[in-house]
C-alpha positions in Angstrom: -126.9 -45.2 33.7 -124.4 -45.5 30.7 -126.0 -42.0 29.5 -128.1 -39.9 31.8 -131.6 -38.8 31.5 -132.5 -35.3 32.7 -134.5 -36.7 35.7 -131.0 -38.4 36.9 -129.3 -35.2 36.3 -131.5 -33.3 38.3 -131.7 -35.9 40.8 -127.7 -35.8 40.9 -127.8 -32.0 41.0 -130.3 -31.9 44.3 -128.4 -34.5 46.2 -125.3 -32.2 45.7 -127.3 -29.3 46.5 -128.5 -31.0 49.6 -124.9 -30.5 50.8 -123.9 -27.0 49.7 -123.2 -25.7 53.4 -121.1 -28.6 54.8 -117.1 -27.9 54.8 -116.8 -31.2 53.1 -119.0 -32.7 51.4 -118.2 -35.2 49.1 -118.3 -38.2 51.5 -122.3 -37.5 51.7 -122.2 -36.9 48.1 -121.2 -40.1 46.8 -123.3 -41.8 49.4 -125.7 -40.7 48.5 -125.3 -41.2 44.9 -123.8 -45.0 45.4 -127.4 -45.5 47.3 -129.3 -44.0 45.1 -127.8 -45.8 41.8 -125.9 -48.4 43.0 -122.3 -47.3 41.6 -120.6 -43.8 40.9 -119.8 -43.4 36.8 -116.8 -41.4 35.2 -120.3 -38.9 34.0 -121.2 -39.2 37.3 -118.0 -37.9 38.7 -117.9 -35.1 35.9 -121.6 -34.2 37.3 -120.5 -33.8 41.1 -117.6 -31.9 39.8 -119.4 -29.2 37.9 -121.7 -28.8 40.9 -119.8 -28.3 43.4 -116.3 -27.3 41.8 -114.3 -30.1 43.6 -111.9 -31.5 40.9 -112.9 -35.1 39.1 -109.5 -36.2 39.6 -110.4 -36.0 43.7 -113.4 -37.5 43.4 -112.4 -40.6 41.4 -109.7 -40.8 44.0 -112.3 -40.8 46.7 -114.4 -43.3 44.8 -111.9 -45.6 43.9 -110.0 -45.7 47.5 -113.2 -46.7 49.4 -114.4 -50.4 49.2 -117.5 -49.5 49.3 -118.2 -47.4 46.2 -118.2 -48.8 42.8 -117.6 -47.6 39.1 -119.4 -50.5 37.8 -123.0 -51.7 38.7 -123.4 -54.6 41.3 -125.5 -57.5 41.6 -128.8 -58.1 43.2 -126.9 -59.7 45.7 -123.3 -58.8 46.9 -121.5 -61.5 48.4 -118.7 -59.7 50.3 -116.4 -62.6 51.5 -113.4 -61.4 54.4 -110.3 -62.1 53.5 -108.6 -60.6 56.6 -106.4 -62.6 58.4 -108.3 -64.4 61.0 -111.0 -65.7 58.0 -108.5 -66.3 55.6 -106.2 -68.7 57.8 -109.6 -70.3 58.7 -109.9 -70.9 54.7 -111.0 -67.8 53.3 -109.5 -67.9 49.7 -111.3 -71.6 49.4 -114.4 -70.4 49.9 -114.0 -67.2 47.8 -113.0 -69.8 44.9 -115.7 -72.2 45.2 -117.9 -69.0 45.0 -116.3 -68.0 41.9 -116.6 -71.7 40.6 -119.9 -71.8 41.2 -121.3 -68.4 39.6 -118.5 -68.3 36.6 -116.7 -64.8 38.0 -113.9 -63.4 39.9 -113.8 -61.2 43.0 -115.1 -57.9 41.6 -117.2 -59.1 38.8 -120.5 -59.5 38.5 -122.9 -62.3 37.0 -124.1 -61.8 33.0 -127.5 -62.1 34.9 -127.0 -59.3 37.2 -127.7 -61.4 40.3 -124.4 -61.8 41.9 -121.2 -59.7 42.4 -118.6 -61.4 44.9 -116.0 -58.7 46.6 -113.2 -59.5 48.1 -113.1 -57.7 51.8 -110.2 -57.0 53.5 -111.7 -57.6 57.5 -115.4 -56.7 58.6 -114.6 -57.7 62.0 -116.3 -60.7 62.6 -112.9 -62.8 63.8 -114.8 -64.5 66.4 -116.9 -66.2 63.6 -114.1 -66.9 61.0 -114.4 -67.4 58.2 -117.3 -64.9 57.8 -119.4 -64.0 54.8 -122.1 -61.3 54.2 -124.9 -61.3 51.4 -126.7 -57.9 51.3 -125.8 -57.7 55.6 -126.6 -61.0 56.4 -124.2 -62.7 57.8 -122.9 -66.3 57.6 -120.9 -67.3 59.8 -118.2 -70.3 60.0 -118.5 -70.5 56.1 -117.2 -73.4 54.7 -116.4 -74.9 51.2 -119.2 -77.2 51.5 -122.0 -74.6 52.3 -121.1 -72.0 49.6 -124.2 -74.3 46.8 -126.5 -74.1 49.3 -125.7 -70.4 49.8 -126.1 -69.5 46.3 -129.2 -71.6 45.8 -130.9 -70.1 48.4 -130.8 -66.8 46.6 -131.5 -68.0 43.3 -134.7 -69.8 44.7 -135.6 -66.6 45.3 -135.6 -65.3 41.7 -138.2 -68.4 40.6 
């Protein structure tokens, strides 16, 4: 989406449109949008801003403040390890690394391929199943070091 065509700019312009009588809409917006493309561009920004004359510097605020929109494209498969306090005393942060070992990339990158992007999440409230992962909603629970290969294998078998 580096530069946009005229079908993503009209696409942009009706889901903003879609919204034009709610007090606040830019929550819906960029939901929307994040669905749609997968992650929320500096053009895309300037779009929404035009369109509905909220100020780019308030939406990148929005976009960057939430965990769950993205300037940068994701993976295939987004492997959103907790870090919160009940998973990470459980060994959190060793699993997170032996993830990061495995595919070459840090919390918040993404694989040269495209398949895999690891984030880091802060608690998705699974405590009674520490440590807890999630790949695309399913979760894995009681993760450990020593399951994390067999993890990522199981979604690269996929790709064959």
């Amino acid at each position: 989406m580096a530069h946009i065509n005229e079908a993503g700019i009209r696409k942009i312009h009706e889901i903003c449109d879609r919204y034009a009588n709610e007090k606040t809409p830019l929550m819906m917006i960029l939901s929307d949008i994040q669905n749609e493309y997968g992650y929320i561009p500096l053009e895309v920004q300037q779009l929404v801003s035009e369109r509905t004359g909220i100020s780019v510097a308030e939406i990148y605020g929005v976009v960057t403040f939430y965990s769950f929109f993205s300037l940068e494209p994701k993976g295939k498969y987004i492997i959103g390890c907790c870090l919160g306090t009940a998973c990470y005393v459980k060994g959190a942060q060793q699993i997170i690394d032996k993830f990061s070992e495995i595919l070459g990339i840090r919390a918040g990158e993404t694989t040269a391929d495209g398949l895999f992007t690891i984030d880091a999440l802060r608690c998705i409230g699974a405590c009674g199943i520490a440590p807890a992962v999630t790949i695309n909603g399913k979760v894995y629970p009681k993760m450990t070091v020593d399951k994390v290969a067999a993890v990522v294998e199981e979604y690269r078998a996929k790709e064959v």
